[in-house]
C-alpha positions in Angstrom: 93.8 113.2 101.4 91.1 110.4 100.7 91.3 106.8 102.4 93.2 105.7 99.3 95.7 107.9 99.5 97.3 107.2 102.3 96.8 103.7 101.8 99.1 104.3 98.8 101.1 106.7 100.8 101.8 103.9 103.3 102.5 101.4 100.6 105.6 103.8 99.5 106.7 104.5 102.6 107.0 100.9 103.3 109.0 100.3 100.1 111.0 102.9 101.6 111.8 101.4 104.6 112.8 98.2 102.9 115.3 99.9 100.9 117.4 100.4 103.8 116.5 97.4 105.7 116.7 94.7 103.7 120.3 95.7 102.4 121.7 96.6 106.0 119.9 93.0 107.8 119.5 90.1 104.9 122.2 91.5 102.7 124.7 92.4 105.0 126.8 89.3 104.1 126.7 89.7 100.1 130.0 91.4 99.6 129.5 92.6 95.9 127.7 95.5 95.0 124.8 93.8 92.7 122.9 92.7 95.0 121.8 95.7 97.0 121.8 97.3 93.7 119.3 94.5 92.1 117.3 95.1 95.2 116.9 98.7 95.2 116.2 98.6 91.1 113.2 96.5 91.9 111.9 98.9 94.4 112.1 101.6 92.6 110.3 100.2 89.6 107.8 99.4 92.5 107.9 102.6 93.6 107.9 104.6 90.0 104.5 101.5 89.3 102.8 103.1 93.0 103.1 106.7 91.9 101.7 105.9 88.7 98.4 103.9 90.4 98.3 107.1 92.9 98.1 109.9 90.5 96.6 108.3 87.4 93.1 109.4 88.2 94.2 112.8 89.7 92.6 114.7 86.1 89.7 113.3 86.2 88.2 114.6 89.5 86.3 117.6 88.9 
């Protein structure tokens, strides 16, 4: 693994993280469903956007 990859590797495992903290420390009080749920939506779209910067150049190395 190069430099940037576990720079990236860190970035998701952060996001990670989050998932479960935010939800379980900030969130704990919002009693409907939506707003863990809006929270982890946007983190995986984070997530899904990461894994696309990480592996879009993975063909072209030779």
């Amino acid at each position: 693994m190069n430099k940037k990859e576990k720079t990236w590797g860190l970035i998701i495992l952060i996001i990670v993280f989050l998932g479960y903290i935010i939800p379980y420390t900030f969130l704990s009080n919002v009693t409907k469903w939506y707003g863990s749920f809006l929270l982890w939506t946007i983190l995986a779209i984070l997530i899904i956007l990461v894994n696309y910067l990480l592996t879009k150049s993975w063909g072209d190395e030779e």
